[in-house]
BAFI-3210 file (N, C-alpha, C; in Angstrom, 3 decimals, decimal comma, padded with zeros to 6 digits):
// residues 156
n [1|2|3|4|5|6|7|8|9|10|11|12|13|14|15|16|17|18|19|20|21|22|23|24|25|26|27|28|29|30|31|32|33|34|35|36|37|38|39|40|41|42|43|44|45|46|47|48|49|50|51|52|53|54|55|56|57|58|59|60|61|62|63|64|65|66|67|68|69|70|71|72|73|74|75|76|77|78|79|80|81|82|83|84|85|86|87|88|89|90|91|92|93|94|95|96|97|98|99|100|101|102|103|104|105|106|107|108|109|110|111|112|113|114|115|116|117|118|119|120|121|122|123|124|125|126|127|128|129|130|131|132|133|134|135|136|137|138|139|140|141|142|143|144|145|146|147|148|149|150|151|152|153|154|155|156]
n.u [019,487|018,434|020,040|021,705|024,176|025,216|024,823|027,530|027,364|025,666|027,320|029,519|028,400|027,719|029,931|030,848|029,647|030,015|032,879|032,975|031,220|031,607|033,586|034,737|036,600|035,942|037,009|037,417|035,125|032,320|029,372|025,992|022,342|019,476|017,165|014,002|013,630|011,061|010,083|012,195|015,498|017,860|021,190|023,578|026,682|029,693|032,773|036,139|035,838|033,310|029,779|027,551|024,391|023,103|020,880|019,185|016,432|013,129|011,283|008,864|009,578|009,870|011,739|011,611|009,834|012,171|013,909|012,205|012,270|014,834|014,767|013,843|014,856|017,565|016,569|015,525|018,323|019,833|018,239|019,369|018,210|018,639|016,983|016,696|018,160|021,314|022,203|024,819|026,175|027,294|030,323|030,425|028,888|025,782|022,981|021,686|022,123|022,920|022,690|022,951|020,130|018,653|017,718|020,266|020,766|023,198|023,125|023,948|024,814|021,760|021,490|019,737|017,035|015,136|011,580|009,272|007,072|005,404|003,060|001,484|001,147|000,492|002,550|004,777|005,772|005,181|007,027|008,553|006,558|006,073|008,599|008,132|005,742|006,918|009,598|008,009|006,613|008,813|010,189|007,747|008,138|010,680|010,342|008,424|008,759|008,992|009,456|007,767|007,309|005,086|005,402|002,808|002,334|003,699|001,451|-000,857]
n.v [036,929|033,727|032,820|032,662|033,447|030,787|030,673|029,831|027,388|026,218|025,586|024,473|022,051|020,912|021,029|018,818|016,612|016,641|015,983|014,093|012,186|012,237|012,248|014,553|017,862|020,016|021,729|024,394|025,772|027,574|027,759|028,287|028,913|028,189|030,627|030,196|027,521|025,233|022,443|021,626|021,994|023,776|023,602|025,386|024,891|025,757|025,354|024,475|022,761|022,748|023,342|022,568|020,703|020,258|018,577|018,984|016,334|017,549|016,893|015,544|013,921|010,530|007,904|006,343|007,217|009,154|007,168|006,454|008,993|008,961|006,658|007,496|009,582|008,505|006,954|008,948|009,921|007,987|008,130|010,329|012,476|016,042|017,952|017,236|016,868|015,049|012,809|012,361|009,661|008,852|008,244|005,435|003,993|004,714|007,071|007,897|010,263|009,547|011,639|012,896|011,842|012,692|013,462|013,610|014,433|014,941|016,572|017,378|021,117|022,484|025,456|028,492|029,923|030,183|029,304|030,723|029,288|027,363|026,626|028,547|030,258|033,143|034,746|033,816|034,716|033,928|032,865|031,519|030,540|028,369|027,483|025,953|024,128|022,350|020,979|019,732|017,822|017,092|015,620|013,775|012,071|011,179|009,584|007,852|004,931|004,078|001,737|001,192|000,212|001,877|002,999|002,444|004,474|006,778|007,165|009,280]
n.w [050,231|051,896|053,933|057,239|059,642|061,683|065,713|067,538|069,454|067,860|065,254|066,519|067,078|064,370|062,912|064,124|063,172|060,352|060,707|062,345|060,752|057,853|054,956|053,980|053,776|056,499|057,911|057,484|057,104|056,378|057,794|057,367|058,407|057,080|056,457|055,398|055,307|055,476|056,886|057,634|059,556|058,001|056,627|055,096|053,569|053,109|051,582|050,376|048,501|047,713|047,537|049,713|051,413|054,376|055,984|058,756|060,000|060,743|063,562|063,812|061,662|060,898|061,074|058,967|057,003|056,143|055,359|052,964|051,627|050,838|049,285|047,126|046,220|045,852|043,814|041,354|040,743|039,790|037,721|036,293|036,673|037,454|038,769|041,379|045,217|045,449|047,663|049,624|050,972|054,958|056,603|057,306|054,821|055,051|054,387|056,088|058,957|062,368|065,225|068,385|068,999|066,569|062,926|059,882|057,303|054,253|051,204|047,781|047,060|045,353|043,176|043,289|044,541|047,601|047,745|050,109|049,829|047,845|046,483|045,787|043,384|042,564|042,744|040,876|037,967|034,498|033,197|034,850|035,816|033,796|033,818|036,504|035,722|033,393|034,834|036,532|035,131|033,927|035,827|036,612|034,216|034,941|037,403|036,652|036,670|039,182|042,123|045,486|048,451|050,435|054,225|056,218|058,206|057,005|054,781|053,409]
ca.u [019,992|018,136|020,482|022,522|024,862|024,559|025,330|029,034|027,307|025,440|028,328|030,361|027,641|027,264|031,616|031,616|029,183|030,477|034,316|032,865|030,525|031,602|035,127|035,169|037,188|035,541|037,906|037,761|033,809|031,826|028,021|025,243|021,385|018,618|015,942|012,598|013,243|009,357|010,289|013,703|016,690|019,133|022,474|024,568|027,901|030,928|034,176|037,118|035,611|032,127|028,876|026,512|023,234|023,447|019,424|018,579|014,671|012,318|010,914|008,149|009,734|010,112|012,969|010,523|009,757|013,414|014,193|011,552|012,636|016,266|014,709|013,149|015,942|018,245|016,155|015,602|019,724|020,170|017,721|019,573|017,341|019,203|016,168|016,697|019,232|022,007|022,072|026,531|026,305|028,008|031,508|029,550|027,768|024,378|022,650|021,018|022,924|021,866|023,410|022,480|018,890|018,182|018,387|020,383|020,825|023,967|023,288|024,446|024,187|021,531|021,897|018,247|016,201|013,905|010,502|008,453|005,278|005,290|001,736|000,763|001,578|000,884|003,884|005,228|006,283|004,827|008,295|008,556|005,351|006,295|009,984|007,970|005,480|008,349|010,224|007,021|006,767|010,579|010,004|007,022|008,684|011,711|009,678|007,251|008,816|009,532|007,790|008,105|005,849|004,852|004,888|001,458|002,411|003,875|000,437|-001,462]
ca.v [035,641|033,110|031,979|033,804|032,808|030,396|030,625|029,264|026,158|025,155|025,573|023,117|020,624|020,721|020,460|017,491|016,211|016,506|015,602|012,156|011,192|012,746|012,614|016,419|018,115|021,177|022,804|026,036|025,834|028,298|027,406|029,122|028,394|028,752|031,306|029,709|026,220|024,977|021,423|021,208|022,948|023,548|024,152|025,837|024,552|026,454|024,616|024,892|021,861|023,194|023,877|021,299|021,000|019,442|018,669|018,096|016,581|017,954|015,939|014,808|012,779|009,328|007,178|005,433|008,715|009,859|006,169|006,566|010,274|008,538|005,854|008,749|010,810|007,935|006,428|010,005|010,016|006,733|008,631|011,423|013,566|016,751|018,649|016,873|016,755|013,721|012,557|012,386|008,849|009,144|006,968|003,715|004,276|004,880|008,124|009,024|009,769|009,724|012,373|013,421|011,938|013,488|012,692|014,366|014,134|015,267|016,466|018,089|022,131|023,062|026,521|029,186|031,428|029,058|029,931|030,437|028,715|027,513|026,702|030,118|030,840|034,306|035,461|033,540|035,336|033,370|031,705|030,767|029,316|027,673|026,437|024,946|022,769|021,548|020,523|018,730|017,012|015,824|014,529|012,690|011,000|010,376|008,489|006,896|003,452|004,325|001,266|001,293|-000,029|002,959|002,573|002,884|005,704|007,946|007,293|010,278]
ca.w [050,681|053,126|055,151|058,544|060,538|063,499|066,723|068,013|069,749|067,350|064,502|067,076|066,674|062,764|062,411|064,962|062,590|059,499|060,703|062,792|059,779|056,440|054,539|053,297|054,601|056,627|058,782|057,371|056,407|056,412|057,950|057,675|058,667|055,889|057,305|055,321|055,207|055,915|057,793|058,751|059,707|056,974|056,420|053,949|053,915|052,035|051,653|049,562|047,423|047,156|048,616|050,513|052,271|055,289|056,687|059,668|059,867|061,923|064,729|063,416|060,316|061,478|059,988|057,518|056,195|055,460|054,267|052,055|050,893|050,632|048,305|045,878|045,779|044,951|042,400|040,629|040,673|038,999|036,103|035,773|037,156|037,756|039,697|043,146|045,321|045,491|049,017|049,975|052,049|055,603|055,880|056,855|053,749|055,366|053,797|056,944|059,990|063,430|066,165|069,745|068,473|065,659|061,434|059,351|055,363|053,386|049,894|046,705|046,969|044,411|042,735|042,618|045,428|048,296|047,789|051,238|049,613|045,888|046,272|045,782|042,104|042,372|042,659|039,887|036,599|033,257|032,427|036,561|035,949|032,651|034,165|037,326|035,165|033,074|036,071|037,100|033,388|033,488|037,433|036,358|033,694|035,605|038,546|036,487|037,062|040,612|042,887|046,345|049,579|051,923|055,225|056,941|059,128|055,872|054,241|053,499]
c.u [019,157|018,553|021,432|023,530|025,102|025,873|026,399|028,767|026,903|026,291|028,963|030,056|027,787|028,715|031,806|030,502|029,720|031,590|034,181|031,992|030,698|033,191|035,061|035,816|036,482|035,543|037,561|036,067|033,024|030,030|027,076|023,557|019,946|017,046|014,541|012,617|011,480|009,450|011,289|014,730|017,875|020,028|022,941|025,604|029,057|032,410|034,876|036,500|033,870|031,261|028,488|025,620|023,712|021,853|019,091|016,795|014,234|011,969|009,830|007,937|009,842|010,961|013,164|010,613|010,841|013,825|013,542|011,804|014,154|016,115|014,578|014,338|017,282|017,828|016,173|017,357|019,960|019,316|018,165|018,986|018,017|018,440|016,373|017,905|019,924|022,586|023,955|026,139|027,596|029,743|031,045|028,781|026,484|024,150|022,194|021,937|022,425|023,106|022,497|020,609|017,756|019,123|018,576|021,282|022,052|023,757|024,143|023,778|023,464|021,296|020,065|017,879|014,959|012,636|009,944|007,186|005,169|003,768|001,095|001,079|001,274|001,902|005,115|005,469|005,664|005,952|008,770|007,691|005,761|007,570|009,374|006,892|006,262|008,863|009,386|006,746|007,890|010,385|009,214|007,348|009,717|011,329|008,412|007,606|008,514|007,964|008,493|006,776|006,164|004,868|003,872|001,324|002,855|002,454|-000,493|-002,590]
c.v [035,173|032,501|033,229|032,749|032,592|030,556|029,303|027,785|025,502|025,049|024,211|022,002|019,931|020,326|019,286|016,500|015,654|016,225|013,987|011,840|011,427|012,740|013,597|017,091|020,452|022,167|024,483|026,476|026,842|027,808|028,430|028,360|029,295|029,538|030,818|028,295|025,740|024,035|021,210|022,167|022,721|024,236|024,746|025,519|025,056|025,921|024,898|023,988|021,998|023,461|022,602|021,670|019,822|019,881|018,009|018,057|017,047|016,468|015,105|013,675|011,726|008,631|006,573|006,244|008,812|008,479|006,085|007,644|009,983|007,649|006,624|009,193|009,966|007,359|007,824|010,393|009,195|007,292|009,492|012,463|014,732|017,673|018,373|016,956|015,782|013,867|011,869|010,811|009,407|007,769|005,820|003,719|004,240|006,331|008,858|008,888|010,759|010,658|012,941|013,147|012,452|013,092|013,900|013,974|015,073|015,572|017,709|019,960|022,643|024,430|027,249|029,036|029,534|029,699|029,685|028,939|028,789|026,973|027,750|030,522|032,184|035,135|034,608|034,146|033,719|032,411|031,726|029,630|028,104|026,652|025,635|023,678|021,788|021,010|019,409|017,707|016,674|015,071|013,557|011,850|010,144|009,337|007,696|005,528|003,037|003,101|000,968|001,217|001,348|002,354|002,943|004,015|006,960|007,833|008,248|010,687]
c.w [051,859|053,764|055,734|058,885|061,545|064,557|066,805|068,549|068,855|065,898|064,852|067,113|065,214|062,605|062,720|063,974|061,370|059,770|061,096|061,198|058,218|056,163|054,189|054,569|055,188|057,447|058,953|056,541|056,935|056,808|058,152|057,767|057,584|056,960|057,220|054,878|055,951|057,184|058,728|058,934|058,243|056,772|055,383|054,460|053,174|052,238|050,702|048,183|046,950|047,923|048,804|051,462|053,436|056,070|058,096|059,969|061,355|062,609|064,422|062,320|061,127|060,543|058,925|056,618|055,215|054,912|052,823|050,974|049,742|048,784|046,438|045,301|044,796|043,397|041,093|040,159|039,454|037,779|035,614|036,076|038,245|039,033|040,866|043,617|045,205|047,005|049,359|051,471|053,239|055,840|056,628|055,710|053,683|055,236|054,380|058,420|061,258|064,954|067,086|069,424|067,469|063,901|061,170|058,357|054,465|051,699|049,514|047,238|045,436|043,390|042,744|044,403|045,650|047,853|049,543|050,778|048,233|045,686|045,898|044,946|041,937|041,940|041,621|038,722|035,390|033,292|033,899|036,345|034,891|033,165|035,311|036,806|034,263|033,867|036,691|036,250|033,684|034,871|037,144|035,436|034,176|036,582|037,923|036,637|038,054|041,647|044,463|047,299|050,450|052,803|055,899|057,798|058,065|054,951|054,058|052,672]
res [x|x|x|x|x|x|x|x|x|x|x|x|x|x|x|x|x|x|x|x|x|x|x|x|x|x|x|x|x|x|x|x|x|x|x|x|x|x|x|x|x|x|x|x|x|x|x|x|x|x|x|x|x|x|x|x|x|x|x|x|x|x|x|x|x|x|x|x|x|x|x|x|x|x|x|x|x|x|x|x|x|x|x|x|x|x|x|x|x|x|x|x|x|x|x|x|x|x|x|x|x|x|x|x|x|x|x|x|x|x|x|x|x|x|x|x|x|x|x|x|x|x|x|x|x|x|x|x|x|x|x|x|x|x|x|x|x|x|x|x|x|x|x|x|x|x|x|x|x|x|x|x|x|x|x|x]
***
């Protein structure tokens, strides 16, 4: 398993989070902090009504960025596209929500083992390798409509 369990302050942060900006109810939730997330901090969330990610971005995303991530993720939703997550709007129904200076993204918990580094197919198994170009084949069909202006600073 890659995730532990955090420290008491910052628990008290993540509840006052989820109780001011989220209807679930997560009294009795269980949080834990994912050990190899790459960018951001992430949550595991365990509740009576299910699991949930709860992201907070690193410092260096800028709000464009995660609007932009927001736009993806929803559009891949609206296709059906089971692979990503589905982003839980907060109760103003804005998808990204902003605390003590810092974003942080509500989704769906998705089920299967983080990789450190999926660039590195080594350590892939044949039918790993086979289920991650599939996955890359149904994404690319799902976003082939997908049109959307960058913003000049997410440009890469």
């Amino acid at each position: 398993m890659n995730y532990i369990t955090i420290h008491e302050n910052l628990s008290k942060d993540i509840r006052e989070i989820l109780k001011e900006y989220y209807s679930i109810d997560f009294l009795n939730a269980q949080i834990s902090l994912n050990t190899i997330a790459n960018n951001n901090r992430v949550f595991l969330i365990k509740t009576k009504e299910g699991k949930y990610i709860l992201r907070e971005s690193s410092s260096s995303k800028s709000l464009d960025h995660l609007q932009l991530e927001v736009k993806v993720l929803t559009y891949l939703h609206e296709k059906d596209f089971s692979l990503t997550p589905f982003i839980t709007p907060n109760v103003t129904g804005n998808p990204i929500t902003i605390y003590k200076k810092k974003y942080y993204i509500l989704e769906n918990f998705l089920p299967g083992t983080v990789k450190k580094n999926v660039n590195n197919l080594v350590d892939f198994n044949e039918r790993k390798q086979e289920d991650l170009f599939s996955a890359l084949a149904e994404f690319t069909r799902a976003s082939e409509d997908f049109e959307c202006s960058i913003p000049k600073n997410n440009q890469t």
